[in-house]
Steps between C-alpha positions, in 0.01 A plus 500: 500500500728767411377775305585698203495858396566543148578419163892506464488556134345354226686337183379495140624364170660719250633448162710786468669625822637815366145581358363425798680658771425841248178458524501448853677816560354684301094446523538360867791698617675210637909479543722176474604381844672214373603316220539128460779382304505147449819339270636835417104607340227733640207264609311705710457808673301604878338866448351707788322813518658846704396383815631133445151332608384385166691275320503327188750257366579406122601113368616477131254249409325572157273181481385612817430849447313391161280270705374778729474781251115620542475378875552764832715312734525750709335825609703787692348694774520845498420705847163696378252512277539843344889358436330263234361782328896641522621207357261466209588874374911370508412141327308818238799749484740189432258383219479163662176293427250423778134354545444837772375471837237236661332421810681249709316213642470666886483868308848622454629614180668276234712687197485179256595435136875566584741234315917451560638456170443136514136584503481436857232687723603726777230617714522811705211450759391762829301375744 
């Protein structure tokens, strides 16, 4: 069976792209690789962070984005521990909202709590 090695990127619901990709950028320092214009309208947009391996992509989809507000769909890895500590004094200085930092389930590091604007949870995890 062929293998695989990755995660290519992940897509989420949002019910306000232009909200959304600020957000992004701004508490997750992520950048627009592309945008996806459908009948002359902005539908959705692929983000990636500075080294281009994590990426996230962003569907106009409000219903959608209402129906997973509260639940983490998806948890980031970050390279070390001590980064998660790094992360949780930026998510402070920016004044964004979090639940703090947890033990993972094989003991890394989970920053929890953190919510998109559509309420959505975004995990930052270190194994």
């Amino acid at each position: 069976m062929p293998g695989l090695s990755g995660f290519h990127h992940v897509k989420l619901p949002v019910a306000d792209l232009d909200r959304s990709r600020d957000w992004y950028a701004t508490v997750l320092g992520l950048h627009v690789e592309i945008e996806f214009v459908e009948d002359g309208r902005l539908q959705g947009l692929a983000l990636a962070d500075a080294s281009g391996r994590s990426r996230l992509a962003l569907r106009l989809d409000p219903v959608r984005a209402q129906a997973l507000a509260g639940f983490d769909v998806v948890a980031l890895e970050v390279p070390e521990r001590d980064d998660i500590k790094t992360w949780q004094a930026r998510l402070d200085d920016l004044g964004q909202p979090h639940g703090g930092i947890v033990t993972g389930h094989k003991g890394g590091s989970v920053l929890v709590g953190l919510h998109d604007p559509d309420g959505i949870e975004i995990r930052l995890y270190a194994p």
